[in-house]
Structure formats: structure tokens, C-alpha cells
C-alpha positions in Angstrom: 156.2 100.6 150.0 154.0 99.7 153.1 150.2 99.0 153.4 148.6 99.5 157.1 144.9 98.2 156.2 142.6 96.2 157.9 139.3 94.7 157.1 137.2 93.3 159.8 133.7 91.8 160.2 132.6 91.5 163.9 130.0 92.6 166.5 129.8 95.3 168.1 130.2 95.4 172.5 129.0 98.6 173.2 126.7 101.4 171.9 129.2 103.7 171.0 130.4 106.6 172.5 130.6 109.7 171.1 131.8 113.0 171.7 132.0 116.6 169.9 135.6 118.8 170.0 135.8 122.1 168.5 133.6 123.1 165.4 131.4 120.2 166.1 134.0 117.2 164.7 132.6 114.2 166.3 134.3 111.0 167.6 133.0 107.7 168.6 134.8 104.6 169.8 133.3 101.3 170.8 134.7 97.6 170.9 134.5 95.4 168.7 134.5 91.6 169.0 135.7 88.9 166.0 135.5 85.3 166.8 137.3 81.9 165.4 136.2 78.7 165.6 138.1 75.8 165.1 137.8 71.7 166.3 141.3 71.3 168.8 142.7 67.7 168.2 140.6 66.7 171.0 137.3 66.4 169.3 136.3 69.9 170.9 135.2 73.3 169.6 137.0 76.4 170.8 136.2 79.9 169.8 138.8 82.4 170.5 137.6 85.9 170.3 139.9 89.1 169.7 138.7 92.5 171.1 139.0 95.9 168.8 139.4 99.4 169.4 137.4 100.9 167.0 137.6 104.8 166.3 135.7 106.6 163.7 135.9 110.6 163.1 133.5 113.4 162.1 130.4 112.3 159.6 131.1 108.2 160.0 131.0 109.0 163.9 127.8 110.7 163.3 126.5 107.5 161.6 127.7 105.5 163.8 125.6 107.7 166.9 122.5 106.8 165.1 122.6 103.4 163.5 125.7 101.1 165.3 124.1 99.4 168.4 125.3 96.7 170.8 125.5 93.1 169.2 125.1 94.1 166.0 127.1 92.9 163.1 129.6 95.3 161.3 132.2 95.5 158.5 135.3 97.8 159.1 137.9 99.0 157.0 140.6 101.3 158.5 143.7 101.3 159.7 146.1 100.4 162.8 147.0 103.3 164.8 149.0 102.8 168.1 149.4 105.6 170.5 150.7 106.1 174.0 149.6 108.1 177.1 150.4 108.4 180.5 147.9 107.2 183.6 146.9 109.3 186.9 149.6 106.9 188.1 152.4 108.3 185.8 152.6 104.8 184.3 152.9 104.2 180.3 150.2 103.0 178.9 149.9 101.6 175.2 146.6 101.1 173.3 146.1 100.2 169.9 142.9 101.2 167.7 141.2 100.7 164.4 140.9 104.2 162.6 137.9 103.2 160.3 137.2 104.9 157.3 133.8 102.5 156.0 131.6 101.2 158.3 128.8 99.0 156.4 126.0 97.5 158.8 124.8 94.4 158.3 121.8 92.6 159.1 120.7 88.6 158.9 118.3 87.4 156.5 115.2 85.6 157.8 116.0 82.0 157.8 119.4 81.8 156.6 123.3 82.3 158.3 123.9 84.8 155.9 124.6 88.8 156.2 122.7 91.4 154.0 123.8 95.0 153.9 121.8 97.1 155.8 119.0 99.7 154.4 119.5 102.4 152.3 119.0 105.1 155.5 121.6 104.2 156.8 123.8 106.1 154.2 126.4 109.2 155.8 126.7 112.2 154.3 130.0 111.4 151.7 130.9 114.6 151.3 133.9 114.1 153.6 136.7 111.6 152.8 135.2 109.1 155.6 132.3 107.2 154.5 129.6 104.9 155.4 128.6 102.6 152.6 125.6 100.2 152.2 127.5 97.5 149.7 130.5 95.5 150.7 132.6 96.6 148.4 133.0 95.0 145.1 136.6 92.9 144.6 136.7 94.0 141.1 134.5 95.7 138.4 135.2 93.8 134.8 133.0 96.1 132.5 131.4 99.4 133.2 128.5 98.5 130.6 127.7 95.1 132.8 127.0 94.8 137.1 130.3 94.5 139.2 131.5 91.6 138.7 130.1 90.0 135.5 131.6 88.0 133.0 131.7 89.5 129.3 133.2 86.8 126.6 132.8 89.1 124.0 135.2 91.5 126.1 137.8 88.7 127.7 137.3 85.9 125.6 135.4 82.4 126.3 138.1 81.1 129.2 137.9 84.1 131.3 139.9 87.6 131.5 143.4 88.3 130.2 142.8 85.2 127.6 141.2 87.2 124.5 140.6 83.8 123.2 144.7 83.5 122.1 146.1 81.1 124.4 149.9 82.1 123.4 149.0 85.8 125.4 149.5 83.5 128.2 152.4 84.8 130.7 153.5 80.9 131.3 
């Protein structure tokens, strides 16, 4: 089994770029920059920043024409996707880009360090297996009945899920 996923949050370098092929599919690229901080053993600050390739294809491009603009803050998920081409030179050249399939926009709250998912119009049409969502996704969903997320005792007992209040259901 192998997994090629990726999941980055980042801001944008460019207004993307977009173009239309045959039977109006749409493409857009831009760049995308994530950054790392970190204190050297110096005493001194250094943020490293990485530089992303970042593809998206038909309705998410589409999206992405009207609501991604320069310096603002996204979340992809995609995959890596390496391809080769040849130059005017007849040199081989290598690039490596991020096929996205979710692109959520986020914004800052007023007063606080903290990213909010953009509004509701900035929804794509679904209808196609890309997809631009509005929510970070959730990391799990405990009970259809309650929000993503919350904690049932009634359901999972009072120490948490997989307990059922019998501590010898315990895999250790």
C-alpha cells in the first residue's frame, strides 16, 4: 500500500493563472509559500520558507480565478505529481507540483493570530470530484446525532471512546 497526500497551509505568491483547453476544462497554477520558524542555538530566529507548485483543474481552478489572490492564506490538500519536459535548449527539466483537490480560504479574525474559514460564497460547484470547501475538515465525526467532534458518554462511556465504561475491553 502507498499514500501520496499532502496537506499544506501557506500563502499564496501570485494571483493565479489560469487557462481554458478544449471543452472549457480550466487550469490554474500559482506558488505557494509555507514558512518555519525556529530559535538557532545562537539566540536567533530563522524562518525558512519552502516554495509550492500548486495545480488545480476544472471547477476548483474556476474558484480559484475568482477568490485566491496574492498573500492570502490557503489550505491545500492534494497530491505530489512530478513531471519532466524538455527546454528550448533541449535540456531536461524536472518540476514537481501539488495536484490539489480542496482548496479552503482562510481569512484572520479581527484582533487575534488565528485563521477563520472564509465565507460561504466562496463555495465551487461540487458536482465534480474536485472541490472547494468552506470548513477545515473535521479529524473525526463521533456521533451523527451530535456536532463533529463531540463527546457522547452515553455512547463511549465516561473515560472516552473505545472504553464503554468496562476497563477489561482495553487492548493492553
Amino acid at each position: 500500500m502507498s499514500i501520496n497526500k499532502v496537506i499544506l497551509v501557506g500563502n499564496v505568491g501570485k494571483d493565479p493563472v489560469v487557462r481554458y483547453f478544449d471543452k472549457g476544462v480550466a487550469k490554474a497554477t500559482f506558488p505557494l509559500a509555507t514558512s518555519e520558524t525556529y530559535t538557532n542555538q545562537q539566540g536567533e530566529t530563522i524562518t525558512s520558507t519552502e516554495w509550492h507548485n500548486i495545480v488545480l483543474w476544472r471547477s476548483l481552478a474556476e474558484v480559484a480565478e475568482k477568490t485566491v489572490k496574492k498573500g492570502a492564506q490557503v489550505y491545500i490538500i492534494g497530491k505530489i505529481k512530478t513531471r519532466s519536459y524538455v527546454d528550448k535548449d533541449g535540456v531536461n527539466k524536472y518540476i514537481t507540483e501539488i495536484l490539489a483537490d480542496t482548496l479552503l480560504l482562510l481569512e484572520k479574525k479581527q484582533g487575534s493570530g488565528s485563521f477563520t474559514p472564509a465565507p460561504e460564497s466562496n463555495r465551487g460547484d461540487n458536482s465534480e470530484k474536485q472541490s472547494a470547501v468552506t470548513e477545515p475538515p473535521h479529524a473525526y465525526n463521533t456521533d451523527k446525532e451530535n456536532g463533529p467532534g463531540d463527546y457522547n458518554a452515553d455512547t463511549y462511556g465516561k473515560d472516552g471512546p473505545g472504553t464503554q465504561n468496562n476497563e477489561d475491553d482495553l487492548p493492553f
